[in-house]
C-alpha positions as CSV (number, residue, x, y, z in Angstrom):
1,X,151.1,89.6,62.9
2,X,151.8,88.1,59.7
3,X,155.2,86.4,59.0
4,X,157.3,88.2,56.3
5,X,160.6,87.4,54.4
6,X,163.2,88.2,51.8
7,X,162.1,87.7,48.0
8,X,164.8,88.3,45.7
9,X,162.6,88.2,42.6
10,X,159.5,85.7,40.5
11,X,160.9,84.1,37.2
12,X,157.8,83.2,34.5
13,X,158.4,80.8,31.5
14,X,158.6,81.8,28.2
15,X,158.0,78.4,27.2
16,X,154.7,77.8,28.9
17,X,153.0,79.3,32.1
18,X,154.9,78.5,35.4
19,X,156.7,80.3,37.8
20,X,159.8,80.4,40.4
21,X,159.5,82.0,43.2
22,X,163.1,83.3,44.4
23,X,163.7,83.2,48.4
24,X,166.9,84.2,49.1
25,X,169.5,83.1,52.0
26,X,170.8,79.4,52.8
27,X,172.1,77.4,55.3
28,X,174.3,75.7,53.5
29,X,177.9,76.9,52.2
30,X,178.8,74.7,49.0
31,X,181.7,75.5,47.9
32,X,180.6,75.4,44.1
33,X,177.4,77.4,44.5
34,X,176.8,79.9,42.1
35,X,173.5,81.4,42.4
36,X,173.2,84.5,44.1
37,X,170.2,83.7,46.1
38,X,172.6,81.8,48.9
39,X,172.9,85.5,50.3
40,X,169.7,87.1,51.5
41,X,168.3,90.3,49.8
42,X,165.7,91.3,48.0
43,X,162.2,93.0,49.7
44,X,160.4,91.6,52.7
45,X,156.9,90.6,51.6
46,X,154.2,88.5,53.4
47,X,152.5,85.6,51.7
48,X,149.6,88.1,50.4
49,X,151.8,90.4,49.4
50,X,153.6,87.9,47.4
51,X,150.7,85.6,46.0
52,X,149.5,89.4,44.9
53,X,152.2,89.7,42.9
54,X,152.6,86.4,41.2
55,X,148.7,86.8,40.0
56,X,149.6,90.4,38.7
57,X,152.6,89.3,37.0
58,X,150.9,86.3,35.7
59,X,148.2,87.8,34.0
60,X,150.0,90.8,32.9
61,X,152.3,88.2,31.1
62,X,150.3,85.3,30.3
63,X,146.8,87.2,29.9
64,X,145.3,85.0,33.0
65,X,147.1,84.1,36.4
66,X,146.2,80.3,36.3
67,X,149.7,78.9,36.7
68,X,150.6,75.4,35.5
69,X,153.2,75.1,38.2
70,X,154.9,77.5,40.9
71,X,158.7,76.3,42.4
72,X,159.2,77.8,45.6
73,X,163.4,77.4,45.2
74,X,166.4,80.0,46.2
75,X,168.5,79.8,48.4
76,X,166.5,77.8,50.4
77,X,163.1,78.2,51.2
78,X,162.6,76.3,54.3
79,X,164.8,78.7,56.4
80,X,161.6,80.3,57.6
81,X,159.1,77.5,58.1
82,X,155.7,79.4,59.3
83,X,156.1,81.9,55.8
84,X,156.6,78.4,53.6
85,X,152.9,76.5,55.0
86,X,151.5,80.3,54.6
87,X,152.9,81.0,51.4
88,X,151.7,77.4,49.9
89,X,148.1,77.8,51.5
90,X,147.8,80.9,49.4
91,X,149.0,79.8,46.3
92,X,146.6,77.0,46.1
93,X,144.1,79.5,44.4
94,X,146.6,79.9,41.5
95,X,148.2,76.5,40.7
96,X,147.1,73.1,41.0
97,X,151.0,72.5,41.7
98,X,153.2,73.9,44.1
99,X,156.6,72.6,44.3
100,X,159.5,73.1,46.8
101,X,163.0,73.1,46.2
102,X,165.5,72.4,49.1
103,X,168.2,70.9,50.4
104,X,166.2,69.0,53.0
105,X,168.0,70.0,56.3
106,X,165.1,71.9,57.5
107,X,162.3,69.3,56.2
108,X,161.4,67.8,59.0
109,X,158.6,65.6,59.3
110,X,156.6,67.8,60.9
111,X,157.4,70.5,58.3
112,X,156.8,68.0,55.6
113,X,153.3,67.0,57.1
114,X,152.2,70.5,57.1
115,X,153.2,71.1,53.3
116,X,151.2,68.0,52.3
117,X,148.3,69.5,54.4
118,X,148.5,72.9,53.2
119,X,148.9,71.8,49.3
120,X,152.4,71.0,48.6
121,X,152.5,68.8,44.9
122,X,156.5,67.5,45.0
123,X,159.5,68.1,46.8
124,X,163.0,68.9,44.8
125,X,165.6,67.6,47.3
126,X,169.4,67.8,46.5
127,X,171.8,65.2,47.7
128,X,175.3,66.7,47.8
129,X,177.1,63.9,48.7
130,X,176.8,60.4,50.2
131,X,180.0,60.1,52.6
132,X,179.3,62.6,55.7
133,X,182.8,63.9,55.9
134,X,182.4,65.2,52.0
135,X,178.8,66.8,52.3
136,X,180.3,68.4,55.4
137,X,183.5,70.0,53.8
138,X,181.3,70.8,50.9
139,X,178.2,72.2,52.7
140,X,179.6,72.5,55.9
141,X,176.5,70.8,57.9
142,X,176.1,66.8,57.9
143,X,173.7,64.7,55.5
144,X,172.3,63.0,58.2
145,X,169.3,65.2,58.6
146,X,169.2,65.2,55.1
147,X,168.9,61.8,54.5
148,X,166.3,61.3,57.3
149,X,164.1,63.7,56.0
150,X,164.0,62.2,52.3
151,X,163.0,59.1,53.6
152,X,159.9,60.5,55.3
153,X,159.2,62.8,52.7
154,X,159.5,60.6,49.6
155,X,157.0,57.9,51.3
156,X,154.3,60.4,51.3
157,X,155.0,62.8,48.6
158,X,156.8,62.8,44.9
159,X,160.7,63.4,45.6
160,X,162.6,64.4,43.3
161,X,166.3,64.0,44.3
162,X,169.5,65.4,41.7
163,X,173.3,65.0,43.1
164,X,176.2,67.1,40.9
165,X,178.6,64.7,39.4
166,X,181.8,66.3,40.9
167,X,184.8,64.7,39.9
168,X,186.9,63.5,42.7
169,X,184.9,65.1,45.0
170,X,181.4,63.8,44.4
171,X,182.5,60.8,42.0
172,X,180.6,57.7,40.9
173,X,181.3,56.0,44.4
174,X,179.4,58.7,46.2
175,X,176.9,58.4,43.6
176,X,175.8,54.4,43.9
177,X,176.1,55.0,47.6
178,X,173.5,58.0,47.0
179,X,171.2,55.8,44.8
180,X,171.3,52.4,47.1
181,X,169.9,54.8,49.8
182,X,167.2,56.0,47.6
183,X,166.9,52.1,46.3
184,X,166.3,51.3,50.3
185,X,163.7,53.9,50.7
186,X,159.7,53.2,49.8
187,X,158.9,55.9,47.9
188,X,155.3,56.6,46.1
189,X,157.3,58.7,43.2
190,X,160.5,59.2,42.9
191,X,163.2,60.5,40.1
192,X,166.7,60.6,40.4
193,X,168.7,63.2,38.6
194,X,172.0,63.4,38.3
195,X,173.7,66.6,37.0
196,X,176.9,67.7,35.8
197,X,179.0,69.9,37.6
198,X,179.7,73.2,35.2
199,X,183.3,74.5,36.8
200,X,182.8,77.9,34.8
201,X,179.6,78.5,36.7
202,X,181.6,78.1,39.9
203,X,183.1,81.0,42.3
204,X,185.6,78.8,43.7
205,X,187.6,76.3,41.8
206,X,186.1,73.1,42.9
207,X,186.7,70.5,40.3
208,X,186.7,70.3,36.5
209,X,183.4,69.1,34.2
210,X,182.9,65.8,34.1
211,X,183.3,64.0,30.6
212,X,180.7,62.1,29.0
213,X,182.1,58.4,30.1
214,X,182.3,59.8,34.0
215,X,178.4,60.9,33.4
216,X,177.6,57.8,31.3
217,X,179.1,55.6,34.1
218,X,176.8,58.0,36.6
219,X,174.0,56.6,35.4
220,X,174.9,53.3,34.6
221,X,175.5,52.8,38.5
222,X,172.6,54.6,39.3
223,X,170.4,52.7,37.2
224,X,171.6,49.3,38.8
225,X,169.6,50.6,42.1
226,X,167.0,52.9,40.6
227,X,165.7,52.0,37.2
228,X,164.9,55.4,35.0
229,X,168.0,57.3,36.5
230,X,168.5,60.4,34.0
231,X,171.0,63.2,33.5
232,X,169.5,66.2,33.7
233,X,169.9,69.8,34.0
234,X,167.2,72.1,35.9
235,X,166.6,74.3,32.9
236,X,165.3,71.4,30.6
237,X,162.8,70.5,33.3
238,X,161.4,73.7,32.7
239,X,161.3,74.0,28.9
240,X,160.1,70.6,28.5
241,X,163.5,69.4,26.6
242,X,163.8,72.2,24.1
243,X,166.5,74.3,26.4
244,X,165.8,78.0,26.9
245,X,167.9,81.1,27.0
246,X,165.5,83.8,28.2
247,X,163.2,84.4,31.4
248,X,161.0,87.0,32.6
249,X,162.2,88.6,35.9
250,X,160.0,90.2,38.0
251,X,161.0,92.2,40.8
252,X,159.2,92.8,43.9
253,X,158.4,96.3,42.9
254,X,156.6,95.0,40.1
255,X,159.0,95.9,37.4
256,X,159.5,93.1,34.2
257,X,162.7,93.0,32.6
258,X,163.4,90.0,30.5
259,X,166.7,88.7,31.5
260,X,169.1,85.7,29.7
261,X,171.6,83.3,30.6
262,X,174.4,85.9,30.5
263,X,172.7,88.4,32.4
264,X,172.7,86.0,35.3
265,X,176.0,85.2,35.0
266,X,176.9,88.4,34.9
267,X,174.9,89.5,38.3
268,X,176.2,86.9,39.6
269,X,179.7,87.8,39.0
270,X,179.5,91.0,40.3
271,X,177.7,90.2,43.9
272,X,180.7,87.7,44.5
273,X,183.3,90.2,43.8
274,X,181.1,92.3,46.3
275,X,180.5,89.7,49.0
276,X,184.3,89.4,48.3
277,X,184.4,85.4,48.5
278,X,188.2,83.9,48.7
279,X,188.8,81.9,45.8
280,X,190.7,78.8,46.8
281,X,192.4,76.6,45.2
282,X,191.9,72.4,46.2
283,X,190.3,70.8,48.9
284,X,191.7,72.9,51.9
């Protein structure tokens, strides 16, 4: 019988023709998360059921359902392993890259072996945080698995790791540990973003925004251990630079709505005061 799972919803580009692929549900607990896909919901589809989908939303959009690129993100789309190798065997016939964004608990090197075999293109790997004791109040699991698993993975496939600039909770220190790791590794192709955490965006007061100087310094130290260290922000990855404020959603029903910034936001919002998370104040 074939495997099935939760899809919250596909996002395609306005800006050229790629597509996300939304699995919902997470291991992880971060405390700053603000995405709605660290719940699970959305429809339980099989790989065929969802590779049917992309190519009828592709070329309903697009006019064809050749796909520059497809992100498998969330949540976090290891959770259920046999669904991921499926899911990327099939979606070979519609991209000539297939990406995966996770937080590499999961990736094991067997896992990771069988992406590469099956067509996997790049990994997107966070690292939350450097000392154990932080990732663990932050997440609530270790890095150690993490940190294992990039160093397989990034010898055999392009990595791409980010880390949220946090400050006084994931702080410059954190970061140069983060990037002498990553500077110890031997990786074929690696980037290393670092991104700035957005406290608005946040359910539970976390931190504040870092300023410039903290981000400039960031990089500074990061560059030290890995040349080409960049700040970044996921949505200029997709838009090549330019920034973007609209997306098409499409649901698992098939329905398109175009959806913006805001309208995130706003669901987003909304499913925390439903999920009724505490908002805390400080490091408790």
């Amino acid at each position: 019988m074939e495997t099935v799972r939760q899809v919250a919803f596909i996002t395609l580009s306005e800006s050229r023709p790629r597509a996300w692929v939304t699995l919902p549900g997470c291991n992880f607990r971060c405390r700053g998360c603000f995405s709605i896909a660290r719940e699970a919901f959305g429809e339980f589809m099989s790989p065929d059921e969802l590779v049917d989908l992309l190519m009828n939303s592709s070329k309903e959009y697009y006019g064809h359902h050749s796909l520059e690129e497809i992100l498998l993100t969330g949540g976090e789309p290891t959770l259920d392993p046999e669904f991921l190798v499926s899911l990327v065997s099939k979606l070979n016939e519609l991209t000539e890259k297939i990406v995966v964004q996770t937080n590499g608990y999961i990736l094991d090197p067997l896992l990771t072996d069988r992406l590469i075999d099956s067509g996997l293109e790049e990994i997107i790997c966070d690292i939350k945080a450097w000392n154990d004791e932080v990732h663990r109040w932050y997440t609530g699991r270790s890095n150690r698995p993490v940190l294992e698993n990039i160093r397989y993975a990034c010898e055999r496939i392009k990595t791409t790791v980010n880390t949220l600039l946090i400050p006084d909770v994931v702080d410059v220190k954190e970061i140069e540990g983060i990037s002498r790791f990553l500077a110890s590794c031997h990786p074929i192709d690696m980037e290393y973003r670092i991104n700035p955490f957005r406290s608005e965006l946040s359910p539970v007061p976390v931190s504040r925004d870092p300023t410039e100087k903290e981000l400039d310094e960031a990089i500074r130290i990061a560059s030290m251990y890995l040349p080409g260290s960049v700040r970044s922000r996921s949505c200029l990855r997709e838009s090549g630079g330019n920034g973007t404020t609209h997306w098409m959603t499409v649901f698992p029903d098939g329905r398109m709505e175009r959806r913006s910034v805001d309208d995130y936001r706003e669901r987003n919002l909304r499913l925390y005061g439903e999920k009724g998370i505490e908002r805390k104040d400080g490091r408790d």
